[in-house]
N, C-alpha and C positions, 0 to 999 in steps of 0.2 A: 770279962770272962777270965778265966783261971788257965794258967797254964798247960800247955800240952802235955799230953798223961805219958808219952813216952819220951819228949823233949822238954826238958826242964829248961826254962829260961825264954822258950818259943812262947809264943801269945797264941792261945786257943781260936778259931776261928767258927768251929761248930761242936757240937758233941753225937758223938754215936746214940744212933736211936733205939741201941737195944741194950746198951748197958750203962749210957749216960757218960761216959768219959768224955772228958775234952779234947779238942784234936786239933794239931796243928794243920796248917793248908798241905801238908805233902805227906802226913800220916793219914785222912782222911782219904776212903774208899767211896765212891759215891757210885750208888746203883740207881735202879728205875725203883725199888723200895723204898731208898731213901741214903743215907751218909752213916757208915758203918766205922768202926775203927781195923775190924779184922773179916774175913771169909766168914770165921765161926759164926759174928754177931751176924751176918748178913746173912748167913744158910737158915740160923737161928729165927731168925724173921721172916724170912720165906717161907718155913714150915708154922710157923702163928699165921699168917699170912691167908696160908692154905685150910688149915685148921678153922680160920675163923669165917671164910667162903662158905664151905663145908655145913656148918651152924648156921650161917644165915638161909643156904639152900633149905637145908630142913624145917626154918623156921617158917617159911613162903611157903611149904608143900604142906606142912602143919595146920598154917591158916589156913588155906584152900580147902583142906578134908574138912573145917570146922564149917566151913561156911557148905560143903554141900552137904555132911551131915544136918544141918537146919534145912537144908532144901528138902536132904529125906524126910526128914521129919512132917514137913509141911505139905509134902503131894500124901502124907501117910491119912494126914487132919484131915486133907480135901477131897480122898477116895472113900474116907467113914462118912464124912458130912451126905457124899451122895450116896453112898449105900441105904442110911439115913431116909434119907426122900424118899426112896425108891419105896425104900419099906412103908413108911408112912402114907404115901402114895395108893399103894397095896390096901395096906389096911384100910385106907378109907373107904374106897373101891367093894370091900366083902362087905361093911360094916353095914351101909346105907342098904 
C-alpha cells in the first residue's frame, strides 16, 4: 500500500471509504460506516448512506403496489367471469 496521504514516509494501513486516500494508523477515523480519513468524508457517507435506505424503501413499496395492482386486476377478471355465468345462466333460463 502507498503512503499516508497526510504523513509522508508513514506506511498506509487502510484508505478512506469515501475518497480512497491512504491512511496511516493514527490519521484514520473509524466509525460504525466504516474508516474515513476526515468528519467531511464520514458525514459525506452518512448522508449516501441515508439517501440510499431511502431508494431502497421506495423500491419495496414500489414492488408491493405492482404486485397488488395484479391482484386488482385479477379479482377485476374473476367478478366479469361471474357476472358472465350469471348472465348466461339467465339467458338460458328465458331461452328454453
Amino acid at each position: 500500500m502507498a503512503d499516508c496521504f497526510f504523513h509522508t514516509g508513514r506506511p498506509a494501513v487502510a484508505r478512506c471509504k469515501q475518497c480512497g486516500r491512504p491512511l496511516c494508523s493514527s490519521c484514520r477515523k473509524i466509525t460504525d460506516l466504516g474508516i474515513f480519513c476526515s468528519d467531511e468524508c464520514a458525514q459525506t457517507a452518512k448522508i449516501h448512506a441515508e439517501r440510499m435506505q431511502k431508494i431502497e424503501e421506495q423500491k419495496a413499496s414500489y414492488r408491493g403496489s405492482k404486485w397488488s395492482g395484479i391482484a386488482k386486476v385479477i379479482k377485476i377478471i374473476v367478478f366479469l367471469a361471474i357476472l358472465f355465468a350469471i348472465y348466461k345462466f339467465v339467458i338460458a333460463r328465458f331461452i328454453r
